[in-house]
N, C-alpha and C positions, 0 to 999 in steps of 0.2 A: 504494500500500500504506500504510493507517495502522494504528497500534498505539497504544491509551489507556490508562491508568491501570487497572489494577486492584485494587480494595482487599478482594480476599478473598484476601487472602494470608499467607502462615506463619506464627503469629504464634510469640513466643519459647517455648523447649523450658524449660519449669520444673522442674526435677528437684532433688530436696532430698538423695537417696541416693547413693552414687555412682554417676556410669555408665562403661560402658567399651564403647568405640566399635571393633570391630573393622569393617575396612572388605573389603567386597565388592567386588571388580572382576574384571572379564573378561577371561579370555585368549586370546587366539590366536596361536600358536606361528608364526605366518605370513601373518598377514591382522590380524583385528579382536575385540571383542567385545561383546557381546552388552549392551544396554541397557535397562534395565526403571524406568516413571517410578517414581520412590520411595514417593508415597502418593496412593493414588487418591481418599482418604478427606479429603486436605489440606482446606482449612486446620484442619478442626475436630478433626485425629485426637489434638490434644498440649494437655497440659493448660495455661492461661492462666492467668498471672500473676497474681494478684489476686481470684482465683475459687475456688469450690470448696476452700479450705484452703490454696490455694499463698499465700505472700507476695508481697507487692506487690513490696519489695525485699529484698535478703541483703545482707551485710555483703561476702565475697568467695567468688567464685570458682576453682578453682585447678584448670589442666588441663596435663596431661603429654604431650608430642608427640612421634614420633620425629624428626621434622624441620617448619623452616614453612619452607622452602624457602631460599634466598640470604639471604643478613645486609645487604639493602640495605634505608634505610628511605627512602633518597630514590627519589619514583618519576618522575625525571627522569632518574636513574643508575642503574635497576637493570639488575643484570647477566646475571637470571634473573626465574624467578616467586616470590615471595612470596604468603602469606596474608596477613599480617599488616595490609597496607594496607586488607585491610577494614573496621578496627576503628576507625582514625584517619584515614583521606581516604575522597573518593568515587567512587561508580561512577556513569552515566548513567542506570542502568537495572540493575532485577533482574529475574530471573525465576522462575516457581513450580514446582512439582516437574514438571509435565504440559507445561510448554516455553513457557505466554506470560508475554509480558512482564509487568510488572510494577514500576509508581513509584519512582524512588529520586530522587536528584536531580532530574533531569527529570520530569514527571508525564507527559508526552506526547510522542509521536515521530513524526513523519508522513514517509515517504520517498519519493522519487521516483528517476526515472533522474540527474537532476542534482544528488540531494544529500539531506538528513538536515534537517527543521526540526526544533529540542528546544522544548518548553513545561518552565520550569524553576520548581521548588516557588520561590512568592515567600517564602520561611521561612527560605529554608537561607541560612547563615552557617558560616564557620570560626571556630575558636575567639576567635583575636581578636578577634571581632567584624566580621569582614572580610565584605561581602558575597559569596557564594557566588553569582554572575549570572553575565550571558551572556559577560563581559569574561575573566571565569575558563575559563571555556568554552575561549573560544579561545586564551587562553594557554597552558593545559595541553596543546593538540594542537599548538600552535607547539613547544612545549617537548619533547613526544613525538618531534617534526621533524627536533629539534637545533638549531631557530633559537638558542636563547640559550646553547650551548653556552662560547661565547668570551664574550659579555657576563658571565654569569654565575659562569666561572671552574672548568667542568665538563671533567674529562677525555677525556669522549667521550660519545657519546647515549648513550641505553639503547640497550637489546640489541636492540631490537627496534624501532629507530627506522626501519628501510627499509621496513618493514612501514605504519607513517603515515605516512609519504611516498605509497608505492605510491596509499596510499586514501583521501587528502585534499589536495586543490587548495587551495582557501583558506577563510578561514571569516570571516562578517559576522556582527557584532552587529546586531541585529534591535530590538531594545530589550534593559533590563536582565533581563528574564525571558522573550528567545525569542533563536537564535542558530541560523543557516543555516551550514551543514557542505557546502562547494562540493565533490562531490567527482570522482575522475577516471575519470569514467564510470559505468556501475550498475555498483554496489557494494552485492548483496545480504546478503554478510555482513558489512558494516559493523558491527550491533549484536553480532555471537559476534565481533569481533575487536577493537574500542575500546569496546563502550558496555558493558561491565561484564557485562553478564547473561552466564549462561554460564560457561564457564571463563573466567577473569579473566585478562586481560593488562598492563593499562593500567590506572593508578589516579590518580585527579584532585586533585592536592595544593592548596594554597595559593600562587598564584605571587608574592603579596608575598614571604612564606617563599623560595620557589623563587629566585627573581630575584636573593637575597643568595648566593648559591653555596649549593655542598655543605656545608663547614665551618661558616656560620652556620645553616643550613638544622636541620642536628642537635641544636643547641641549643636552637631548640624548634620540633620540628614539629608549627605548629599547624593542622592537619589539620581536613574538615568534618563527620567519623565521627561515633559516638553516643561512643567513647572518646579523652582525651589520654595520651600514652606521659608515665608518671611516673617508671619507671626503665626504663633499657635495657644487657644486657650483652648483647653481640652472640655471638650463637650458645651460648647457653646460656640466660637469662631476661631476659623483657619483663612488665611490671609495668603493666597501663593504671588510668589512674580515670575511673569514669562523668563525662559530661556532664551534669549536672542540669539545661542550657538549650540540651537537643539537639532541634534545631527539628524533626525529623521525624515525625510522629504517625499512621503508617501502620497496621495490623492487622497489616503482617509486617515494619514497623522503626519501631521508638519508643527512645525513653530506657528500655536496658537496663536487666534486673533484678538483676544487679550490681553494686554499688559499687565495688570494686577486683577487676578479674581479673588472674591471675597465669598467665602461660605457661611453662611450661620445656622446652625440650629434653629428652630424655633419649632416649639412640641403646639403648640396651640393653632389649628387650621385657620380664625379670625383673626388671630395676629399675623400668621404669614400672608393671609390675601389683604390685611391692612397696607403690611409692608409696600406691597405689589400697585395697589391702588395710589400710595401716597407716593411711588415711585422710588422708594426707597430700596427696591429689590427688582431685579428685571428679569429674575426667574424665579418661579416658585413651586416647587416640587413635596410633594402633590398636595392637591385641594379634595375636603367632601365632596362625593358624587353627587350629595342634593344641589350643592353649588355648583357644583361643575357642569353639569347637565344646561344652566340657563346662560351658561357662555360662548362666545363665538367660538365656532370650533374650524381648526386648517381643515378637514378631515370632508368641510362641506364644501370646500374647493381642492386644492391640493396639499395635502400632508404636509405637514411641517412648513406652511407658507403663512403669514399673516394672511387670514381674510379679509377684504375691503379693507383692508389698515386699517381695522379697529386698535383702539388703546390696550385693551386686555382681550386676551385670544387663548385658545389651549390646543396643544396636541395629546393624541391619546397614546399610552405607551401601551400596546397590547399584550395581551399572553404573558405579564410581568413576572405572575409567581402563581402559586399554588396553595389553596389550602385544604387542608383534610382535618377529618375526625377522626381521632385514634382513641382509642382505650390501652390505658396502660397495665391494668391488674392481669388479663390472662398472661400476658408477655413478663412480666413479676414471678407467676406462679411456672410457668414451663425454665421461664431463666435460671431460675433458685434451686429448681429440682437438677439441677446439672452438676456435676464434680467439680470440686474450687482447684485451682491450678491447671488448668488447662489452656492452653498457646492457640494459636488459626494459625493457618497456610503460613503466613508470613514468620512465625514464630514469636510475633506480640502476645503479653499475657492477657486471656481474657479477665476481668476483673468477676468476683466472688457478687453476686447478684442477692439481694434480700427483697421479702416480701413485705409490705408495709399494713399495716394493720388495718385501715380501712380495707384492702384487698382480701384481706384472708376469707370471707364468707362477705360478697357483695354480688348485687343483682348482675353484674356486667361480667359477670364470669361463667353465667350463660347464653350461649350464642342465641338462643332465643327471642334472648333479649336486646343485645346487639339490636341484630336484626329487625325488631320493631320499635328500636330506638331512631334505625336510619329511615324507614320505610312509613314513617310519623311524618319527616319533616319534606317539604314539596321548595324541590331546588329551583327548581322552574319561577316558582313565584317568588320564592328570594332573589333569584337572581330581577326577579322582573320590578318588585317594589324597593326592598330596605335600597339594594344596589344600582336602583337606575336603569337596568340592563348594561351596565359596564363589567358584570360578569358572567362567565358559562359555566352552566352545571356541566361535569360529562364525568364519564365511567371508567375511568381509570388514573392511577397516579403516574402515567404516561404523559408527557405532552404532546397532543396532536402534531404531527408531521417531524415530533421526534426519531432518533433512530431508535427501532425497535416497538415503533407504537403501531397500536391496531386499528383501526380507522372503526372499524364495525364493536370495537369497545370502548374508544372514548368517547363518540358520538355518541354515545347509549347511556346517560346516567340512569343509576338505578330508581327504581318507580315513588310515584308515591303513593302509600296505599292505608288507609288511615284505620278503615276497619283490618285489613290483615296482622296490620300492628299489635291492634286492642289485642284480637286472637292468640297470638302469639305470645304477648305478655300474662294474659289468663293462663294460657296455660304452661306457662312457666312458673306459675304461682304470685304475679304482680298486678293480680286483677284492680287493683286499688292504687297500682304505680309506687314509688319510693319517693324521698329525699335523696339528691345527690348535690357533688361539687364538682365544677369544672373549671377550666385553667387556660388561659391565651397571653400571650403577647402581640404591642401591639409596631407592628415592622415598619421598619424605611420601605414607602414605596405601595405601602399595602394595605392602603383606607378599605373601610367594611367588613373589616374583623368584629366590632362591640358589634355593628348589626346584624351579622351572622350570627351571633352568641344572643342574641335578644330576640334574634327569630325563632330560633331553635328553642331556647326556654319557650316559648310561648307555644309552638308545636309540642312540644312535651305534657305539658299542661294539660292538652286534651286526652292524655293515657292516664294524668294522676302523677305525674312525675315531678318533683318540683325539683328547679336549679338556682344553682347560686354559683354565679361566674367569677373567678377573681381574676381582674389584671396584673400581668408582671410583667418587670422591665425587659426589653429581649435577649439583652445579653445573659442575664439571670436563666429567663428561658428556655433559651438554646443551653444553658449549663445542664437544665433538667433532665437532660437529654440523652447526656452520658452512660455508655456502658455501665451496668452496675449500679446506676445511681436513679434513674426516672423517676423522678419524682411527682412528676403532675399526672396525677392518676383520683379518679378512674377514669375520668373524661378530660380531651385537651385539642387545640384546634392550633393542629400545628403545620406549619408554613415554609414553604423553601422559594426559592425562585425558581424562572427558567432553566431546566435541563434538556440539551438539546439531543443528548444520548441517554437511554432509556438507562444504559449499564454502569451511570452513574448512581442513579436510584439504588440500584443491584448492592455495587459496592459500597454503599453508605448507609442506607438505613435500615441494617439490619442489626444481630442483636451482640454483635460484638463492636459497634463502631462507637466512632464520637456524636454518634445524631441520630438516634433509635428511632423507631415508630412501630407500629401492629395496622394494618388497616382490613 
């Protein structure tokens, strides 16, 4: 299998007006959702920099987020996902809106059963002047490892460090611009799980930087991005300023049109479209759907254009993420019945799994039950009121026109069936329903979670079920998640983004990884 460079790719969104990004993502109350590529029209649907009246460059930037995820900037220590490392390190590889690959550091990737060769842009450099080659390569997957954990003076890997274990044996430099990724066995989703394209996991710092620890690392990460971090208050605003000698010169990554971008926080949906109104913010990512819905949308002329050059406009980010309903008790009771000391494939230890007391004798540990707990709630009409129709029910934790997905089972969410429910809970012995508790976080990127959770209680309600939801922060969340640890049980509506390879699911949310589920 090889995959080359291609240079028809995004180029930057130039917009002068404000925009405001409410984001589209799919639900499934019990499975997956529904994925649709963003622009079939790419790369030429957005106006270019430099062309047609846009300016070459702007003075600055300024966008409003509800969150960019974990406040980690080292991506040797992160604890979660961040955005942010897109702007100042690298990835191996991007990809375009229709799923191929696409140049970033690496210009080329050729893969076999025994590994990953990279061709890497002879240009790239981190800011110090550091060569960005094959030597960096493999320190950042050492580093991803936990090799320099003790050298370095690092509290512990990243989060996600058994994960590069699992799928990297070792790695040769090749020359300064090619570098062989030894890895432990085929390993098809290598590229949706380290090489950047995709949802982003792994982000490729500076190991000069990296090698002085954490503490000196912060004081300047100089990273191989197209931006340097100029100020940073953690969890509240990040301040970047352009590279004016960012080696990259691709159709869909050059030396942004930005001089200074400015990110902030802001957890409140009427303060960020305050922002946006008052001009204070000229992006703002994302808005409630009930707001969003009464906005000009690109979507009703061409994507990602101002329409009629109104003041306030929005594009829709489609197929963003995912959410599901999981129960965590049976996956408790099969886990714990298992032998403590046991390794996977890779020769990671799995961790000694415990049953939590609500679990040990509760309704959801019969499938019965389950089952008329999903078959209660009508996705169709969630997706069609709380949600706007800004999302799709569908039938599996696939994304459509992912690799490996079924067409004839995503497009099928499961039914809704209110009396089969009742049935089923009668005669499981919950003719009268229960007391329960359930658990969300609420994501960058991913409005309509409390209304999914407020649907659903009130669909329950008609079995006799009563809920009681509680919010937690996501990084907390996502901690719950943990091999051995699950904590949000018995019920939890929990959330990923776009996977554009089914075999990342595969390898991740099962019951040995960093990010568990049962569906």
């Amino acid at each position: 299998m090889k995959w080359k460079n291609r240079c028809t790719s995004r180029r930057l969104v130039a917009v002068l007006t404000p925009l405001l990004l409410p984001v589209l993502w799919s639900v499934v109350l019990t499975f997956g959702a529904q994925a649709i590529a963003q622009s079939k029209s790419w790369p030429d649907a957005f106006p270019k920099k430099g062309a047609d009246g846009v300016p070459e460059s702007v003075d600055k930037l300024t966008i409003a987020v509800d969150s960019w995820g974990t406040n980690d900037l080292n991506p040797w220590a992160l604890t979660s996902v961040s955005f942010l490392g897109d702007y100042y390190n690298l990835r191996l590889m991007m990809q375009d809106p229709n799923g191929d690959l696409a140049a970033a550091w690496a210009t080329e990737v050729n893969q076999t059963e025994e590994g990953l060769t990279f061709k890497l842009n002879p240009q790239a450099t981190f800011v110090d002047g550091t060569p960005a080659d094959a030597e960096a390569v493999k320190q950042n997957l050492e580093g991803f490892m936990g090799k320099y954990v003790e050298q370095g003076g690092y509290d512990a890997p990243l989060w996600n460090s058994a994960k590069a274990n699992e799928f990297v044996d070792s790695v040769q430099v090749i020359s300064p611009t090619e570098v062989f990724v030894k890895t432990k066995g085929p390993k098809p989703t290598f590229m949706w799980n380290l090489g950047g394209n995709g949802y982003h996991l792994y982000w490729y710092g500076n190991p000069k930087r990296l090698l002085q620890g954490p503490k000196a690392y912060l004081e300047d990460a100089a990273g191989g991005g197209p931006y340097i971090i100029q100020k940073w208050d953690a969890g509240n605003r990040i301040v970047f300023e352009r590279r004016e000698d960012f080696w990259a010169d691709y159709p869909h990554w050059h030396k942004p049109q930005a001089k200074t971008m400015e990110i902030l926080t802001v957890k409140d949906p009427a303060a960020r479209f305050a922002l946006l109104k008052s001009r204070q913010a000229d992006i703002v990512y994302n808005l409630p759907w009930a707001l969003a819905k009464r906005l000009n949308r690109s979507e009703d002329g061409v994507r990602g254009v101002n329409p009629g050059k109104k003041d306030v406009w929005t594009q829709t980010y489609k197929a963003n993420g995912m959410l599901t309903m999981t129960f965590g008790c049976p996956i408790q009771h099969r886990e714990a019945a298992k032998a403590a000391g046991r390794k996977d494939q890779a020769g990671v230890e799995i961790p000694q799994w415990k049953v939590a007391e609500i679990c040990k004798d509760h309704p959801t540990l019969d499938k019965r039950v389950r089952r008329a707990l999903n078959l209660a709630i009508d996705k169709r009409a969630l997706s069609a009121g709380p949600h706007f129709g800004f999302s799709t029910p569908i039938g599996s934790i696939f994304h459509a026109g992912s690799f490996g997905s079924r067409p004839e089972k995503v497009n099928n969410p499961s039914p809704y069936d209110l009396e089969e429910a009742k049935r089923l809970l009668k005669e499981a012995g919950y003719e009268k329903g229960f007391t329960m508790e359930g658990h969300f976080g609420q994501f960058a990127g991913r409005p309509g979670i409390p209304e999914a959770a407020d649907f659903i209680a009130s669909s329950w309600e008609k079995l006799g079920v009563k809920m009681t939801w509680k919010e937690h922060d996501p990084s907390d969340f996502v901690r719950g998640f943990r091999a051995g640890v699950f904590s949000w049980v018995p019920v939890n509506l929990q959330t990923w983004g776009r996977q554009d390879h089914s075999g990342v699911q595969i390898s991740w949310y099962h019951a040995t990884s960093g990010y568990v589920g049962i569906y």
